[in-house]
Steps between C-alpha positions, in 0.01 A plus 500: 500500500631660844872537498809265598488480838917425645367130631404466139801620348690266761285180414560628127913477519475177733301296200707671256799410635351127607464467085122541469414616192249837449193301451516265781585879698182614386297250635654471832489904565176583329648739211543451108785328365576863344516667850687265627721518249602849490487533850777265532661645248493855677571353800839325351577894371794690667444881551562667161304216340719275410480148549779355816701304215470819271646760741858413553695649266745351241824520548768526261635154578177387428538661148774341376436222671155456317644634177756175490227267616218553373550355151664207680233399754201691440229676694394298720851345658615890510179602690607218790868550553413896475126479731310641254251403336550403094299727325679838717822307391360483086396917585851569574655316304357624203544894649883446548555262174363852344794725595773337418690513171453203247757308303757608771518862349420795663182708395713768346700256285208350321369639179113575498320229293431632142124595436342312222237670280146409558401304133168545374346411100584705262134673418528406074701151504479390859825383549684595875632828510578755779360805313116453372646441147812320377737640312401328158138648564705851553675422221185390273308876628785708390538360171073487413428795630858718450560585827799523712580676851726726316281673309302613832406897431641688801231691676 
């Protein structure tokens, strides 16, 4: 296919912006509905890449307001009264919901969760255990076989 010539990419942005879906694009300027489709989609780019809606920054009014609103009117009503569009507001959201402390305590106040064993069967009975034998089976091997940890020779 020869490249986008600038009447193309003109005709492109006027039937994109007069609603016309990809497909009925294709037809009219002689590409594939994939062509046209990225090209208006590089076309709608700013110049580090990022979409026109994508590259303003956020503010940090914008933070807190999202933060108290969110939860309240959701993704999509926050994406209008912000101009964004609601899956950049879901993105953020979820990257700023990430920093901040939870149950109203700072990070430093909270105790680490405790770390439960990893159970697996007991290898003679099969009952759960967090070693590969319980202790009855321990205790069973010690007494058959007259063995116990302290009578370990030293090397």
């Amino acid at each position: 296919m020869p490249k986008w010539s600038a009447e193309e990419d003109a005709e492109l942005l006027r039937l994109k912006g007069a609603g016309w879906s990809n497909a009925q694009i294709a037809r009219t300027l002689g590409r594939t509905l994939r062509a046209c489709a990225c090209r208006a989609a590089m076309l709608n780019r700013g110049e580090g890449g990022m979409t026109k809606t994508a590259a303003a920054h956020w503010t940090k009014e914008d933070d807190a307001w999202l933060l108290e609103s969110y939860r309240k009117y959701g993704a999509k009503a926050c994406a209008e009264k912000l101009g964004r569009t609601a899956e950049s507001v879901r993105t953020h959201f979820r990257r700023i919901r990430r920093f901040l402390p939870r149950d109203g305590m700072d990070e430093r106040e909270r105790e680490p969760e405790p770390v439960k064993p990893r159970m697996r069967r007991c290898h003679d009975c099969g009952c759960l255990t967090p070693d590969f034998r319980c202790p009855a089976c321990w205790e069973r091997i010690r007494t058959v076989y007259d063995y116990s940890f302290e009578d370990d020779p030293e090397d």
